[in-house]
C-alpha positions as CSV (number, residue, x, y, z in Angstrom):
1,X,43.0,-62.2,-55.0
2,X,44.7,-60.0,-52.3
3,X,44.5,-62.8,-49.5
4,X,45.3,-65.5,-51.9
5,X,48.8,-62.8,-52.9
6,X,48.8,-61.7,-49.2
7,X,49.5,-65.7,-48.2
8,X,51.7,-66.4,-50.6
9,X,53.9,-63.7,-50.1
10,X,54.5,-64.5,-46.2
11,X,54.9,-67.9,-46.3
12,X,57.5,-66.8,-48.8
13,X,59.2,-65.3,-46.4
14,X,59.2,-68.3,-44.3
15,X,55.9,-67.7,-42.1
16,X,53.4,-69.8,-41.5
17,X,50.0,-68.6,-43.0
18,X,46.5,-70.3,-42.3
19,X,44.1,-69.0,-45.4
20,X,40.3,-69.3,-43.9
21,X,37.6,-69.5,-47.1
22,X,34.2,-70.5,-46.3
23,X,33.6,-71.1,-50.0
24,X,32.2,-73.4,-50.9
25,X,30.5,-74.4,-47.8
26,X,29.0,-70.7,-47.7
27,X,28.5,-69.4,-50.9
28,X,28.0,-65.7,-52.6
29,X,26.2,-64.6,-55.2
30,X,28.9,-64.6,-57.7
31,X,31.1,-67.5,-56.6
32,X,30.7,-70.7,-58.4
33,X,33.4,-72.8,-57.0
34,X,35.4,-73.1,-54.1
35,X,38.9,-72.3,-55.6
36,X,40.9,-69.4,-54.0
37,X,41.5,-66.7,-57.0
38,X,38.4,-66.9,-58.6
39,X,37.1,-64.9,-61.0
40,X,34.3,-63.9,-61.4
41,X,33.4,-60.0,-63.0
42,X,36.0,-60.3,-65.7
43,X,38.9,-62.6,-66.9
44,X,40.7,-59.4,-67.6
45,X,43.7,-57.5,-65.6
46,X,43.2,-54.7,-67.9
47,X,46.4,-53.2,-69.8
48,X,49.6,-54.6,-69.6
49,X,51.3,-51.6,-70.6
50,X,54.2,-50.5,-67.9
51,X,54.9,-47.8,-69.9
52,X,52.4,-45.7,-70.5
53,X,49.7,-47.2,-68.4
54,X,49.4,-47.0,-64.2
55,X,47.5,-50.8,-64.1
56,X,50.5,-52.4,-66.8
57,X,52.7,-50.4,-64.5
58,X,51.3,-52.6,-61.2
59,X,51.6,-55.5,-63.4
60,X,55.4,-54.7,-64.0
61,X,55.4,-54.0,-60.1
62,X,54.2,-57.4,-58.6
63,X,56.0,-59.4,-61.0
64,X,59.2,-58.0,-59.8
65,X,57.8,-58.7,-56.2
66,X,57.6,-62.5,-57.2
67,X,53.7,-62.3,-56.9
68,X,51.6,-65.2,-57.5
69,X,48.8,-63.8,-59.3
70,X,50.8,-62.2,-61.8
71,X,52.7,-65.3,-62.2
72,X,49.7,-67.1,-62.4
73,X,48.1,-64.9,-65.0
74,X,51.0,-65.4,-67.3
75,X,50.8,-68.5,-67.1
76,X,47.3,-69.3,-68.6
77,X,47.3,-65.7,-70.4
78,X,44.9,-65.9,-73.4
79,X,44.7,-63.8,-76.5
80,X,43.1,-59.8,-75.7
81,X,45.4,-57.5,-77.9
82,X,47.3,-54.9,-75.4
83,X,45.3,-56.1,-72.3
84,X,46.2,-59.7,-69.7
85,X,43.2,-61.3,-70.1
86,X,43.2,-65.0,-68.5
87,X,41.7,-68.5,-68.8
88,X,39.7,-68.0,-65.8
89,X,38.9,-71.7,-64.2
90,X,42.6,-72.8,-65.2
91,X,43.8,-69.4,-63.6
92,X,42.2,-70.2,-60.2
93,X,42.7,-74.0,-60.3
94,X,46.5,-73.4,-60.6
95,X,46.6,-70.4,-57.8
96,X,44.8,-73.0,-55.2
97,X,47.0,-75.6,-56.5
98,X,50.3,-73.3,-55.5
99,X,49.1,-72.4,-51.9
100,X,48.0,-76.1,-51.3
101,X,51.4,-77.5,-52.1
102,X,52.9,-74.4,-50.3
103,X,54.7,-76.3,-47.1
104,X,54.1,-73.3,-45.1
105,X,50.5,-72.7,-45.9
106,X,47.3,-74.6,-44.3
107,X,43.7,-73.6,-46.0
108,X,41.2,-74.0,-43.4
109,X,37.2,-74.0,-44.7
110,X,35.1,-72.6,-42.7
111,X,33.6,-69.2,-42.1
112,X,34.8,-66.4,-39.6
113,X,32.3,-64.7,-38.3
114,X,34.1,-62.1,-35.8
115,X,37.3,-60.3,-35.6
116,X,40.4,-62.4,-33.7
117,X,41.3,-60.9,-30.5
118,X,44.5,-62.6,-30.7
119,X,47.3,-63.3,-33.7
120,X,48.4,-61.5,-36.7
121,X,45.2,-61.7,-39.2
122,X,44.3,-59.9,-42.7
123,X,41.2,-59.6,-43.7
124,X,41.1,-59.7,-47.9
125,X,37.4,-60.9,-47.8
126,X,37.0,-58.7,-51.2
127,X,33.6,-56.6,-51.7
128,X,31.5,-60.5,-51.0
129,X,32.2,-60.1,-47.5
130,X,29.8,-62.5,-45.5
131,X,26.9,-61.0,-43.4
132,X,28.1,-61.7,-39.8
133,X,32.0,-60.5,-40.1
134,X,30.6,-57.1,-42.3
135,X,28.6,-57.0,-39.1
136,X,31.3,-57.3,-36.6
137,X,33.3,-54.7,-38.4
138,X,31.0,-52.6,-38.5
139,X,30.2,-52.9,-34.9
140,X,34.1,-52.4,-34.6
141,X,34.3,-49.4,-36.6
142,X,31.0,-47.8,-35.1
143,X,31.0,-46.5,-38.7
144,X,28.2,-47.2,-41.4
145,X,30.0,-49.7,-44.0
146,X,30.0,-47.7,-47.0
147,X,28.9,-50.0,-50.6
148,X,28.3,-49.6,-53.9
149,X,26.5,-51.7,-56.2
150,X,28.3,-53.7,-58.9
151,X,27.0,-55.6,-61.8
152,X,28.5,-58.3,-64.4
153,X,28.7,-58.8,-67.9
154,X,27.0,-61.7,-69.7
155,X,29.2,-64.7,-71.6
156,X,28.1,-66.1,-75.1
157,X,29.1,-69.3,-76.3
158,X,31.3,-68.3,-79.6
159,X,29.4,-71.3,-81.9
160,X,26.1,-69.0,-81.1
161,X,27.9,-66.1,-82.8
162,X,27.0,-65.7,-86.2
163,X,30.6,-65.2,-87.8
164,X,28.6,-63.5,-91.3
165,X,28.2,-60.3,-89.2
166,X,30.6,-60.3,-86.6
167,X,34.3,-60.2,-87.2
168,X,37.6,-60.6,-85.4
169,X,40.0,-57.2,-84.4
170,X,41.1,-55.5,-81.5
171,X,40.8,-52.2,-81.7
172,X,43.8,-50.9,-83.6
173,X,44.9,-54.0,-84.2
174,X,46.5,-53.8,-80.5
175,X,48.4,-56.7,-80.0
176,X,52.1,-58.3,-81.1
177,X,50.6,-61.1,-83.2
178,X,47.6,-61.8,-85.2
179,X,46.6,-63.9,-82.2
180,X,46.6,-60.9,-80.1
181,X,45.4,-58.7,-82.9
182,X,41.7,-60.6,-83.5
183,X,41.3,-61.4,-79.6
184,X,38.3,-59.7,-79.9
185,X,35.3,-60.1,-82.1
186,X,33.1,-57.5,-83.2
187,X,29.2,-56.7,-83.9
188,X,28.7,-53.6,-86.1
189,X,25.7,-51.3,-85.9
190,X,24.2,-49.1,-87.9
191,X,22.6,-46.2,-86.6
192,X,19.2,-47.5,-87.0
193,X,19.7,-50.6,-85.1
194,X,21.8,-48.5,-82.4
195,X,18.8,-46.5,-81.7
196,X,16.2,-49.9,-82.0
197,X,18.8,-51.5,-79.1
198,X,19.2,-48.1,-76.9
199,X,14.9,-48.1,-76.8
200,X,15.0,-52.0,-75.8
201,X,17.4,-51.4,-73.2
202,X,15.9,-48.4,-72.0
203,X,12.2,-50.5,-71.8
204,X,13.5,-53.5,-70.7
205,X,12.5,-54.7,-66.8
206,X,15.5,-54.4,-63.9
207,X,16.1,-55.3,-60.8
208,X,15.1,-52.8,-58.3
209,X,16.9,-51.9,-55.1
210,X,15.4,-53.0,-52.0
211,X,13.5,-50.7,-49.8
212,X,16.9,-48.2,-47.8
213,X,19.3,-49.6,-50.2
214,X,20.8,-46.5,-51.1
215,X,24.6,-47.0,-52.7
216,X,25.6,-45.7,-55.7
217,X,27.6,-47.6,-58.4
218,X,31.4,-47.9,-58.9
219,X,31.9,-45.9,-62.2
220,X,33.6,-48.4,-63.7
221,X,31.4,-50.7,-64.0
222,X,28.2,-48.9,-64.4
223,X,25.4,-51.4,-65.7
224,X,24.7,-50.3,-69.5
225,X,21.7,-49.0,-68.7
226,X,22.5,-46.1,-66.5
227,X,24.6,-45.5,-68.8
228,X,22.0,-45.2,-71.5
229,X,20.0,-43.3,-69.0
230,X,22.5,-40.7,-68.9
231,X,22.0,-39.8,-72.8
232,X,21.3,-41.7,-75.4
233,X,24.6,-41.3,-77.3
234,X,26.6,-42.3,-74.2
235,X,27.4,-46.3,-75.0
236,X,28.7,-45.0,-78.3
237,X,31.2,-43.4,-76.8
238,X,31.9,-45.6,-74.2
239,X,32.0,-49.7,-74.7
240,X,30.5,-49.7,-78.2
241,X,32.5,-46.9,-79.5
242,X,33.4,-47.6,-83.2
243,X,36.9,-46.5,-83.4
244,X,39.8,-48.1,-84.4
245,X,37.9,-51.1,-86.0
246,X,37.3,-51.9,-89.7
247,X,34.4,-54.3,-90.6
248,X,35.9,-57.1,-92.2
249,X,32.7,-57.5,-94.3
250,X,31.8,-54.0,-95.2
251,X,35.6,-51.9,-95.5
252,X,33.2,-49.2,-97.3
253,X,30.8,-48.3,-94.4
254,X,31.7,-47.4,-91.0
255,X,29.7,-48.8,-88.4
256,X,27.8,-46.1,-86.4
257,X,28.8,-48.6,-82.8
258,X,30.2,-51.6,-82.2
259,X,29.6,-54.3,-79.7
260,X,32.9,-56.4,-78.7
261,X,33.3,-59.5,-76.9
262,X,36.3,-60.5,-75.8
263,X,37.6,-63.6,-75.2
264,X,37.1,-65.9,-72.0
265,X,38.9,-69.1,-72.1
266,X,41.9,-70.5,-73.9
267,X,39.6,-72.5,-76.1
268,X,37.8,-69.7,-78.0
269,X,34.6,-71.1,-77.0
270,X,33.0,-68.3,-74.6
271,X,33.3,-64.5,-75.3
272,X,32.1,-62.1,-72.6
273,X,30.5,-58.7,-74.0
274,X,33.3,-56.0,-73.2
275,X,31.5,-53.2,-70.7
276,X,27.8,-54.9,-70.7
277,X,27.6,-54.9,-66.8
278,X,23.9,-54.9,-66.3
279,X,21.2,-55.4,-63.9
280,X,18.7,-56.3,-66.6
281,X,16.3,-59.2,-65.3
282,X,17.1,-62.8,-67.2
283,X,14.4,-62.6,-70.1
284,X,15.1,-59.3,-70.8
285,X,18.8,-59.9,-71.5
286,X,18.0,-62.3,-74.0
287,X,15.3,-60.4,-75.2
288,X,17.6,-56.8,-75.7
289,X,21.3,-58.3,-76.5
290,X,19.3,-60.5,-79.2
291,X,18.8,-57.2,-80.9
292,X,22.1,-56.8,-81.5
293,X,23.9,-57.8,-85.3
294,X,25.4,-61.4,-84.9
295,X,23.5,-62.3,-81.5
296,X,20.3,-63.1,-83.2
297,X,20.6,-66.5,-82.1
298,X,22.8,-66.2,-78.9
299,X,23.2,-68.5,-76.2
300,X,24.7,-67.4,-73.1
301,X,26.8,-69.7,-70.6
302,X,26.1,-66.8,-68.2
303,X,23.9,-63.8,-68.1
304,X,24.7,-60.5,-66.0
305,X,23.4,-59.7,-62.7
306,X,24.5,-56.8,-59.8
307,X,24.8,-57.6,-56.5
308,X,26.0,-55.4,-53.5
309,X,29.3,-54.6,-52.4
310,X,30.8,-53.5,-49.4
311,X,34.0,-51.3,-48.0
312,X,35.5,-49.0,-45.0
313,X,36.1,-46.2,-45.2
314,X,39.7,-47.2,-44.6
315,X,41.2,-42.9,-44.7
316,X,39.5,-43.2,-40.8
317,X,39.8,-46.5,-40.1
318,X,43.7,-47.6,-40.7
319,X,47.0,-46.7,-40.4
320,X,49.6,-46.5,-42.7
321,X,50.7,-50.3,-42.4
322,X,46.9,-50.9,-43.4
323,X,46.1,-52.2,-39.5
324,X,43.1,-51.4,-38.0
325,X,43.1,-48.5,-35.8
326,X,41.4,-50.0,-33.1
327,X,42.7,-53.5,-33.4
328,X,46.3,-53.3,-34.7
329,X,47.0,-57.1,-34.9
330,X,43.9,-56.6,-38.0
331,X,45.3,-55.8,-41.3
332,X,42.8,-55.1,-44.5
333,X,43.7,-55.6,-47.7
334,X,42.3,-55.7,-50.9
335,X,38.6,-54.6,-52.2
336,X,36.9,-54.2,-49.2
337,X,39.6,-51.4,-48.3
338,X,38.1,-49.3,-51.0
339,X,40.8,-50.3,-53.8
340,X,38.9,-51.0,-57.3
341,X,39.8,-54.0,-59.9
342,X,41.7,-57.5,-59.4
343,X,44.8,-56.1,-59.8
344,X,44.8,-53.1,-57.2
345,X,43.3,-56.0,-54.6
346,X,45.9,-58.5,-55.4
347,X,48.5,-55.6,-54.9
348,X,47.4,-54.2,-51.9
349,X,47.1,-58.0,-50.6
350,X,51.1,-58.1,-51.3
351,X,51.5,-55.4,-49.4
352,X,49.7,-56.5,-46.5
353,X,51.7,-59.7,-46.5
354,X,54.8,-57.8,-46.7
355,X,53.8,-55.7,-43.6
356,X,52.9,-58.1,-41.9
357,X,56.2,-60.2,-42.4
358,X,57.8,-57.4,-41.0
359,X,56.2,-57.0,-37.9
360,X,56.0,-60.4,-37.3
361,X,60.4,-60.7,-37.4
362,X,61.3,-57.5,-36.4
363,X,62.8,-56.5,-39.4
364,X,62.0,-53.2,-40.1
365,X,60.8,-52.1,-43.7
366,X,61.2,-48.9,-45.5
367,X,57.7,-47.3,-46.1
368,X,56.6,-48.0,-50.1
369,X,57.3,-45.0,-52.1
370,X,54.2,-43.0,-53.5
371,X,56.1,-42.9,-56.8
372,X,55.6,-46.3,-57.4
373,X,52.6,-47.9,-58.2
374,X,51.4,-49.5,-55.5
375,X,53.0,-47.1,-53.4
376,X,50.1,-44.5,-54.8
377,X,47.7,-46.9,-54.3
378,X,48.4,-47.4,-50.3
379,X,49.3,-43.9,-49.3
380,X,45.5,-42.8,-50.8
381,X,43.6,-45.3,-48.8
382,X,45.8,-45.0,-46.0
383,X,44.6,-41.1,-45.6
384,X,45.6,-40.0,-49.4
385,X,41.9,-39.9,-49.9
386,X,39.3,-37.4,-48.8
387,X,37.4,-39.5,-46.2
388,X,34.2,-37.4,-46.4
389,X,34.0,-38.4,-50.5
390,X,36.0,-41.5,-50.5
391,X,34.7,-44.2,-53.1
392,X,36.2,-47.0,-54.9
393,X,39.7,-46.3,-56.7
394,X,41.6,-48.2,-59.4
395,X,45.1,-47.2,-59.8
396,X,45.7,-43.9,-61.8
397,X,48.6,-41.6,-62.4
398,X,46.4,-38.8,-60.9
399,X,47.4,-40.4,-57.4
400,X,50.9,-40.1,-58.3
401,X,53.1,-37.3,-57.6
402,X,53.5,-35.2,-60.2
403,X,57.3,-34.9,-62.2
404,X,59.4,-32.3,-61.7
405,X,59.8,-29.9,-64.4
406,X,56.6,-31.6,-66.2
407,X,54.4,-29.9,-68.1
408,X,50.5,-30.3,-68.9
409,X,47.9,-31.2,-71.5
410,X,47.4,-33.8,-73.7
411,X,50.1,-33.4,-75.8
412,X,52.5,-34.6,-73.8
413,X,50.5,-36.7,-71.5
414,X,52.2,-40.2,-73.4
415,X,55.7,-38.5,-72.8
416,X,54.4,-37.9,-68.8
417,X,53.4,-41.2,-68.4
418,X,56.5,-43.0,-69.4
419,X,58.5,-40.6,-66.9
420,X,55.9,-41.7,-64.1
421,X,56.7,-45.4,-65.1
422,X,60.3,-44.8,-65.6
423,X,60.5,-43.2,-62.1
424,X,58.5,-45.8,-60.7
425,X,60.7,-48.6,-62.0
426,X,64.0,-47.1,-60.6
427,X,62.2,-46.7,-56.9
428,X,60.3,-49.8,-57.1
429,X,63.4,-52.1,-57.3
430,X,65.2,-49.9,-54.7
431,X,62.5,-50.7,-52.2
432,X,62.6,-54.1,-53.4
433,X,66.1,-54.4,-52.5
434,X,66.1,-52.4,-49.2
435,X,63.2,-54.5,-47.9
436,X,65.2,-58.1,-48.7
């Protein structure tokens, strides 16, 4: 995502850009393709709510910076009520597409296994960063490369499903059309079979961390068991809270939780279960998410897994045009710089490419405004952040500043928000048009 945005918006501005992407002559363990773009935790960019929401907000922000992946998204945007979910092979077929046709960009395939002495380079190598280069930056840094572990939710194929049980909402009927509105389908619980699925889960066999591996998880996407480990009423009030939804079979009894699964392609045919990251071993997914009502008979086109991911610690290690300290012709951008989610990397990749643009000609370009979305985002992992504690981020209004004269507490917190977007907006296209 970020190096794909990063590319795209220099060549833009009339540089030439060389993309290097060893897939698919190396692979990773979550890559299937080659394409550039994919992928391959979620087909969703979360809310696409600029008004009340900091992630919708960075939507509303890149669009207005012409950014591919945005642009993309739209363009093969599926049904998921208030959130951009996309058709995810489509999604990355088109982005390659548009930098292969782009006549100032040249995609080179092969693998870099060391950092350039010489050019203008960003890395965007995202949290799959291969062995050798995570070993030359390290060696660089002469800093311990900080991870986390992060897992991925398994995809059903939707004729599996059986429709008796489940039914189709988004919760509170989010979403402009009925389309948007059943996006998602649901699998209702009582609270007997909650408790028979908490005790498989919590029985079930994982994968165990090697001997030293040490790294914690990225909150957001804590595999379901920890979750469960953490109490046993914790999924149902996390991914299968009941709330907002009304069984279409049983308007008399609420369900005690609710599985969702939203879905993952423009066809309808494959649904990914919302918030099941897990690190369950094969058989023992089938053997638990079988438990659940309406996934008796399930078959999955993919099951979860967890593999490792790495960042810097990038408070210490860069500046505040996100270039290396000690090798200032090195940009980051993206997940490895400690940013969390598809849309923060993409952003932080069209900043990069911006920055770089500017170096490159001369021209000189107003620093981003923390008021703005991305502007938030750069300015914590630029040295916003605590270095000692720093871990993963998505994009929040806790990293903005706060507004004047605002108060606190939750019942104003929807009236707060809009002002943070509104502000943003206004300073967002001024930066825009300063840095023309």
């Amino acid at each position: 995502m970020a190096g794909s945005e990063a590319a795209w918006q220099a060549a833009n501005a009339g540089l030439n850009v060389i993309i290097h992407e060893m897939r698919p002559k190396v692979e990773t363990f979550a890559h299937r393709t080659g394409n550039l773009g994919e992928m391959v935790c979620s087909n969703s960019f979360r809310s696409d709510d600029h008004e009340h929401n900091a992630v919708g907000l960075l939507h509303w922000e890149m669009r207005a910076a012409d950014g591919l992946i945005m642009k993309t998204a739209e363009k093969h945007r599926i049904p998921a009520g208030g959130a951009l979910a996309v058709d995810r092979d489509p999604f990355a077929e088109s982005v390659t597409a548009a930098l292969k046709a782009h006549p100032n960009i040249t995609i080179s395939y092969e693998e870099i296994t060391s950092l350039p002495e010489d050019g203008h380079w960003i890395i965007a190598t995202g949290p799959l960063t291969s062995g050798a280069l995570a070993e030359a930056i390290q060696a660089e840094t002469s800093a311990e490369a900080l991870a986390f572990f992060d897992a991925i939710a398994p995809i059903v194929y939707h004729e599996s499903i059986n429709m008796d049980v489940a039914w189709m909402q988004s919760r509170y009927d989010k979403g402009e059309t009925i389309e948007e509105q059943t996006a998602y389908l649901n699998c209702p619980m009582t609270k007997d079979q909650y408790e028979t699925f908490i005790d498989a889960l919590l029985a079930a066999d994982k994968t165990e961390f090697k001997e030293g591996e040490t790294a914690g998880y990225f909150d957001g996407c804590l595999p379901i068991e920890v979750m469960a480990e953490r109490g046993r009423e914790t999924l149902r009030f996390g991914p299968m809270k009941p709330v907002g939804l009304t069984n279409a079979h049983d308007h008399e009894n609420k369900a005690y939780a609710v599985v969702q699964l939203r879905r993952d392609n423009a066809l309808g045919t494959l649904y990914n279960i919302v918030g099941f990251q897990t690190k369950m071993k094969y058989g023992a997914q089938k053997d638990v998410f079988k438990t659940i009502p309406a996934l008796e008979n399930a078959e999955f086109a993919r099951l979860g897994g967890i593999h490792r991911n790495t960042f810097i610690n990038s408070p210490t290690l860069l500046d505040g045009q996100m270039r290396l300290n000690s090798r200032p012709n090195i940009r980051f951008a993206g997940q490895i710089t400690g940013v969390e989610g598809y849309v923060e990397s993409a952003a932080m990749g069209l900043l990069a490419g911006r920055m770089a643009v500017s170096e490159i000609t001369g021209k000189p370009m107003p620093a981003v405004p923390n008021t703005t979305a991305m502007g938030a985002l750069v300015t914590h992992i630029t040295g916003g952040a605590e270095a000692k504690t720093f871990q993963p981020m998505n994009v929040n209004f806790g990293l903005f500043p706060p507004l004047e004269g605002a108060k606190n507490g939750r019942r104003n917190r929807k009236t707060r928000y809009k002002g943070y977007t509104d502000r943003a907006k206004v300073d967002w296209q001024g930066w825009l048009e300063q840095s023309a």
